[in-house]
N, C-alpha and C positions, 0 to 999 in steps of 0.2 A: 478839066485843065490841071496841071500840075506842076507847081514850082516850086525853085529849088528852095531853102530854107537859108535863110537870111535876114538880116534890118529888115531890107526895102519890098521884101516880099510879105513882110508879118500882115500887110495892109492887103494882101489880095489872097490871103486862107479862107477859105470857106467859115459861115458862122459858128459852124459844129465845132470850131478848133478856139479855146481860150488862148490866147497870150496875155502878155506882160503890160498891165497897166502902167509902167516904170519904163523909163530908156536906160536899159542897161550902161548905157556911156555914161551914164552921172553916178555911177555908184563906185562905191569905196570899198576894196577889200579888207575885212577885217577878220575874215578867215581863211587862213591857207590849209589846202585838203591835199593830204596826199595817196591816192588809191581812187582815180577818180573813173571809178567802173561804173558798170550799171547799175549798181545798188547801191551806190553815194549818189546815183543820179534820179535812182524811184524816190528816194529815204532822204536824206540831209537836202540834200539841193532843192527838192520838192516843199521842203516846210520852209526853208529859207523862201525860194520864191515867194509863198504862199505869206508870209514876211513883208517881204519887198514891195508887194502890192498893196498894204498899206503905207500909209502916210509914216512918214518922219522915220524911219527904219536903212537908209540908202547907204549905211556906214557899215552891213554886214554880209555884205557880198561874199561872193567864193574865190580864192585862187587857187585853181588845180593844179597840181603837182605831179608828176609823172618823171618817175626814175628806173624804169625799166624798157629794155630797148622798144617792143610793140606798144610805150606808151609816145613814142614819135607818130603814128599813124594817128595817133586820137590828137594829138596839137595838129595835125596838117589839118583835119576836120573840123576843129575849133574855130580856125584861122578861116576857112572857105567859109564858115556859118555863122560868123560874127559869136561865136559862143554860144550859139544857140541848140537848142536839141530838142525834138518832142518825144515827149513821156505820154504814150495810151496806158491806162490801164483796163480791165477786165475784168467784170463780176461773175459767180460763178453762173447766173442766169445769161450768160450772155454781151451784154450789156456794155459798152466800151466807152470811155469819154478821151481826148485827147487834149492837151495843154502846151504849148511852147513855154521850155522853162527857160529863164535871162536872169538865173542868178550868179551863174559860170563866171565872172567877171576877167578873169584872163587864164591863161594857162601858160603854165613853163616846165619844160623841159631839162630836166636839171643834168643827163650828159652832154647836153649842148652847151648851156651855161650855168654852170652850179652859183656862179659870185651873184646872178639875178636872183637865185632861189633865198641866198643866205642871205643879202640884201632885203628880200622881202619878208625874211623870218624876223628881222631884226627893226624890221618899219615898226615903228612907236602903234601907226593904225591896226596893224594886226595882233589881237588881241586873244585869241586860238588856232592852233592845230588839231584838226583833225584826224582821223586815221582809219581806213580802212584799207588792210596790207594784209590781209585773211588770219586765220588763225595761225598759220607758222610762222609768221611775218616777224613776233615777237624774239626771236633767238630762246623762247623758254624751252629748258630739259623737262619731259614730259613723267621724266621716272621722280627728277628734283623738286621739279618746280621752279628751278631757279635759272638766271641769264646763263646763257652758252656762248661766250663769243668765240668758239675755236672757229668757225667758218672764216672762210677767206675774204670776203667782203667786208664781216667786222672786222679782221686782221689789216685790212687795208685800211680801215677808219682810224683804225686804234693806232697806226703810225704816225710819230709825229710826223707834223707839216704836211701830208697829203692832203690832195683835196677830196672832200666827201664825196662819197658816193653813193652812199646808206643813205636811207629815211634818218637812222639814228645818229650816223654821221651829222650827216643836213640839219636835222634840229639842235643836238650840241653845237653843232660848232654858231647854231643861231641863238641859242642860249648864252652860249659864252660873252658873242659881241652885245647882247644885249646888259650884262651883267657888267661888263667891260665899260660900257655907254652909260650907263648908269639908270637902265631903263627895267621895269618891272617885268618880269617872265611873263610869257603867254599860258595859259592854259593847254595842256595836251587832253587830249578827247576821246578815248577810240571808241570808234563806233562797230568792232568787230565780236562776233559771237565766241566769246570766251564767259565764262564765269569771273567775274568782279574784274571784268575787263579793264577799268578803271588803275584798280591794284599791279594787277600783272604789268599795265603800260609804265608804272611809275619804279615798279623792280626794276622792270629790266632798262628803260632809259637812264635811272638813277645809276643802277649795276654799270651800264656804258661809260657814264661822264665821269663816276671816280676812277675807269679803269682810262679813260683818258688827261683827268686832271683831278686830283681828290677832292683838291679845295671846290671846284667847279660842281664835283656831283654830292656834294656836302649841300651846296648851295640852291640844287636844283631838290633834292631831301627837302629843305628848309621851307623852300615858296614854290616850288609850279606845283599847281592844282592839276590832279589827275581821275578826276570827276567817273562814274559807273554810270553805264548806261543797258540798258537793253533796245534792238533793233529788232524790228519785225514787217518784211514785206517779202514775197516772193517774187523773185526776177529773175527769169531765165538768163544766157544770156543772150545779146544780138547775136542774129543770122540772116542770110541775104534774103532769105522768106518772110522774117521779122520786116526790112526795107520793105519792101515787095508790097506787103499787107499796109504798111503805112500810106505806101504809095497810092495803094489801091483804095482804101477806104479814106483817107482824108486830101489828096491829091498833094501831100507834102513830098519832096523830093529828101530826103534827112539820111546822107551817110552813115548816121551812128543812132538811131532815136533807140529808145529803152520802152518794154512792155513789160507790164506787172499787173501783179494781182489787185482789185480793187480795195481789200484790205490794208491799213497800217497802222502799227504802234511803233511810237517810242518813249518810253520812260526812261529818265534823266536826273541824274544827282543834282542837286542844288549845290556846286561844290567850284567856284570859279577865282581865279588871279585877277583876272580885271574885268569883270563883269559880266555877262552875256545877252546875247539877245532874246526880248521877251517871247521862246518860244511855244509857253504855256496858251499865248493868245492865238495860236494856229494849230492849236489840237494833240503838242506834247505834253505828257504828265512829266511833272517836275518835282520832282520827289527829295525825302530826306533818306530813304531808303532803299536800293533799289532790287535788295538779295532776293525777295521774295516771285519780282518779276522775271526776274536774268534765268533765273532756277526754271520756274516755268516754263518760259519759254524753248530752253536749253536740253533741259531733259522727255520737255514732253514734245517741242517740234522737231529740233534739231536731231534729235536723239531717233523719232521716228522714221527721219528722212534717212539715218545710214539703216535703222530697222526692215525699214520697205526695199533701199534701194538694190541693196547687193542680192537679197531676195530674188527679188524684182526683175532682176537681168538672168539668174539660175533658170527660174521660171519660163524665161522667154520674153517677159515683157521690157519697153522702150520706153516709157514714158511713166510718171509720177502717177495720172489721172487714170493710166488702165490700172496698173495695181489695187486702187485707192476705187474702185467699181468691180471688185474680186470680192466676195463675201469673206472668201476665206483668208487674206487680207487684212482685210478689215477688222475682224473676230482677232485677227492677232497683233496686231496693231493697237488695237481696244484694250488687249488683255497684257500687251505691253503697259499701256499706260494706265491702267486702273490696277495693277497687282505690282508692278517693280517699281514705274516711274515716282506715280504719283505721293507712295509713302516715304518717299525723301524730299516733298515738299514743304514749305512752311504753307500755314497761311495768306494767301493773297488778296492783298485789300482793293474791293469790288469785282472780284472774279471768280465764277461761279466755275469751280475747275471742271465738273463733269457736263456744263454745255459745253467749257473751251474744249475739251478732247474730242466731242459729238464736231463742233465746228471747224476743228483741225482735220478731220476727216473730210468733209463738207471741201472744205479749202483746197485740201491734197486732189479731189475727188473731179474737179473741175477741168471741162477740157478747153476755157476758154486760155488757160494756162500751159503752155506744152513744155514742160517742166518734163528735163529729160532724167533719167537716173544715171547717165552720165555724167550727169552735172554733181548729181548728189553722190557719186561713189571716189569722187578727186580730192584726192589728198587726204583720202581716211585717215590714215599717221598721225593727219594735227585731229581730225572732228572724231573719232572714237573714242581717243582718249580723254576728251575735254569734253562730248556729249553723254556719252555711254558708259562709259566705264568711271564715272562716281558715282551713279546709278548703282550700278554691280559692287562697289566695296563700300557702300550704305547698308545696301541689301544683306550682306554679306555678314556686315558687325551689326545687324537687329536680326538674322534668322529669317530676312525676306527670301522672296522668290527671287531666282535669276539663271530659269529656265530660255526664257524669251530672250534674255540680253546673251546667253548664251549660244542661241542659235545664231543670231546674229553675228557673232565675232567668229563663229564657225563659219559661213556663208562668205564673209569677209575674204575667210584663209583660203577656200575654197574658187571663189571669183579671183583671187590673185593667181591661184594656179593655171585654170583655163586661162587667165588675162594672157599671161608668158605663153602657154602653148602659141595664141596666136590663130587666125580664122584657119590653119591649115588642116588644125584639127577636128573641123566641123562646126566649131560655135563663131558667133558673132558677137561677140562682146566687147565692149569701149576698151583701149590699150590703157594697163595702169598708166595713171598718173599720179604721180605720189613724189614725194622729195625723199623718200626713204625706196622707193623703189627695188632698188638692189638687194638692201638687206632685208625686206620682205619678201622677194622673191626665194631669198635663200634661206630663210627660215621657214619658208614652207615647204621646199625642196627637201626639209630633213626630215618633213614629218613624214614620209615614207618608212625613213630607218628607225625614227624616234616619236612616235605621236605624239601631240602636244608640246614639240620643240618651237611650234610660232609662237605659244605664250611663252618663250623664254627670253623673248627680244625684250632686252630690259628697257629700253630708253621709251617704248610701246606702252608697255605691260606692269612697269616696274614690279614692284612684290606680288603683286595679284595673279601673276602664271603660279608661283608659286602654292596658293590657296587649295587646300585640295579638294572643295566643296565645286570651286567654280572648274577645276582643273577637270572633274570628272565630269560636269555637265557640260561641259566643252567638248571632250571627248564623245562623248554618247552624241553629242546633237551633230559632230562632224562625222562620223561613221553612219548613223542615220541616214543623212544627205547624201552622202559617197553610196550609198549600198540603195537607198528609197528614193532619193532625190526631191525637190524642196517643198512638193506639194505634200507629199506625205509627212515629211518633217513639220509642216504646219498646221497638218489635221493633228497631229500627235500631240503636238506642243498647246495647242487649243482645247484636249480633249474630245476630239468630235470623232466618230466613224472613220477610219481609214478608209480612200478608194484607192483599191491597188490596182497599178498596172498603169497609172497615169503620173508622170513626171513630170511635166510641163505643160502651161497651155497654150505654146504657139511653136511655130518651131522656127 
């Protein structure tokens, strides 16, 4: 039997399916999320539940926020589901459990009605924002470091009297009324894969509010808490085969449910405005530090997934879990993180780094996860430069290796070129998707006339095209690939026997 996902259906799921000890209808939003994807919904919303379902906890619910036009389809889902969604996750043995999570507590649409959103930014009850709005989402220059608002969107915010339309809009202008009202700032959260993700959110919203009001972003400088975190779960995203599979093995009917890996961490600043919820007692570390984690996780997962992926697709393969079952792969993936990554890490307390890279294989390796390398090669622009390439200019100033990160940002240039040809030229590979798109496309167009002109894209690469140690291993490993193509490139780079004559393994 199969029904659709709702209140009045929770009572006719099968045993195999947990839900919500809690009636979602008595709870209090005390957090408003804005990015409310699949992995605000494996990650945040799953430990909130898991919250929720104890006692005395009903005042930290979620309010999703949605300010991009395809986040209209995810409120019309909301609204048919009561807020509800099921989360399966996946061991790599196989192994599945499924949960209905009711921490979702409303959802708003903020081009439909922004005065609900800024209203609810400014309710005394909600006491954090959240954020997951990806790595470019920040407006940071990648060459600076520093807030960009030349984009047209901030240009629109930064006019007086308009109505927001930004995330950063949206929280200033809910900062201000709160300041106005004489009520204490919320907490800003992000929960996105950046390094001291915490610091960046607090540049660049502070950098917003004094270019909107000085006194204002003086004031937000002063008191909002901008807390570091590190996130960690793998979440493909939905597809109607994801539906389909839910459908089929739990007999839930769920427009939008989310599948991830049965692994999660998150580590969390102890760093808050007005208080938080005790998420230590549902399996987050909550720390006074969290550099040593963010690093970790950053340079040795994050950092693997654009290593594998662009690979990956050269290669022939479609998927995370064939790569990550390639020995040869794997030997370079290994010898990524045991020779470049790992000696720019600090120490991490209770983490035995040479299981976690054994386990991160493990992880990647798994096919109960169909983690596509399309997924992992979108929007390289923002994740090389913030995964990989601090890697490469550590390496760089101690005399490390940055052979492997080299191949990498080569394969990158390389997959962007076939990207443009397009299938007519005989491959099949995912269309860039990139916010820089254009200008990557045309800095690789020049390395015909000029090699080495993609590492000249400053806003990319800032000073490091310039380096002439990385300049030359960049060259060498993208002529390599161009003339051997990437298996050979990996047996090279790993040390092992060349097999010539083979360039891919699929076709």
């Amino acid at each position: 039997m199969t029904v659709k996902l709702n209140r009045a259906s929770l009572a006719s799921l099968g045993p195999g399916v947990a839900v919500p000890h809690y009636d979602p209808r008595t709870l209090t939003s005390g957090i408003v999320h804005f990015g409310v994807g699949a992995f605000h919904r494996s990650h945040e919303a799953m430990y909130l539940d898991r919250l929720l379902n104890l006692s005395g906890h009903d005042d930290w619910a979620i309010c999703g926020v949605g300010v991009l036009p395809g986040d209209a389809r995810m409120q019309g889902v909301f609204q048919a589901q009561d807020h509800l969604y099921t989360l399966v996750t996946r061991s790599p043995d196989g192994a599945s459990e499924a949960r209905v999570i009711g921490a979702i507590r409303e959802f708003l649409f903020a081009p439909d009605d922004p005065e609900a959103v800024l209203e609810k930014l400014a309710d005394p009850a909600t006491r954090i924002v959240s954020l997951t709005i990806t790595e470019g989402g920040y407006g940071i220059n990648n060459a600076t470091g520093e807030f960009d608002p030349s984009g047209p969107d901030f240009q629109h915010d930064l006019t007086p009297g308009v109505v927001p339309k930004t995330v950063f809009g949206l929280v200033t202008e809910g900062l201000r009324r709160r300041r106005e009202r004489g009520l204490a700032p919320f907490t800003v959260m992000s929960c996105d894969n950046m390094q001291g993700n915490g610091h960046v959110a607090g540049r660049a919203f502070t950098a917003f509010a004094r270019l909107k009001d000085p006194d204002l972003g003086e004031w937000v400088a002063r008191h909002v808490a901008f807390p570091n975190s590190m996130v960690d779960r793998i979440t493909p995203v939905t597809t109607d085969q994801t539906r389909r599979e839910v459908q089929g093995e739990y007999g839930i009917e769920d427009a939008w449910p989310v599948v991830a890996e049965s692994f999660t961490q998150w580590v969390l600043e102890d760093h808050f405005t007005l208080g938080r919820p005790p998420l230590e007692t549902v399996g987050v570390q909550v720390v006074t530090d969290v550099e040593p984690y963010e690093l970790m996780k950053l340079r040795l997962l994050n950092a693997s997934h654009q290593a594998m992926s662009h690979l990956g697709l050269l290669a022939g393969y479609t998927y995370a879990h064939e790569v990550c079952r390639d020995s040869l792969f794997v030997d370079f993936l290994l010898g990524y993180m045991e020779a470049e990554a790992t000696p720019t890490l600090r120490p991490v307390p209770g983490i035995d780094l040479a299981a976690y890279r054994h386990d991160l294989i493990a992880r990647f390796a798994s096919t109960a996860i169909q983690d596509t390398l399309a997924r992992l090669v979108a929007e390289g622009s923002e994740r090389i430069p913030k995964f990989l390439l601090p890697v490469v200019r550590e390496q760089l100033a101690t005399g490390g290796e940055v052979s492997r990160s080299a191949l990498v940002v080569a394969a990158w240039s390389l997959y962007i070129a076939a990207a443009q040809e397009g299938p007519t030229s005989g491959n099949h590979l995912p269309a860039l998707v990139d916010p820089r798109a254009e200008q990557l496309t045309d800095a690789v167009a020049r390395e015909a006339g000029r090699p080495g002109a993609f590492l000249d894209l400053h806003e990319v690469f800032g000073d490091l095209g310039q380096n002439a140690r990385f300049r030359s291993a960049y060259l060498g490993a993208r002529d390599l690939l161009r003339r051997q193509g990437p298996l050979v490139a990996l047996q090279t780079v790993n040390g092992q026997p060349v097999e010539v004559g083979v360039v891919a393994r699929s076709e």
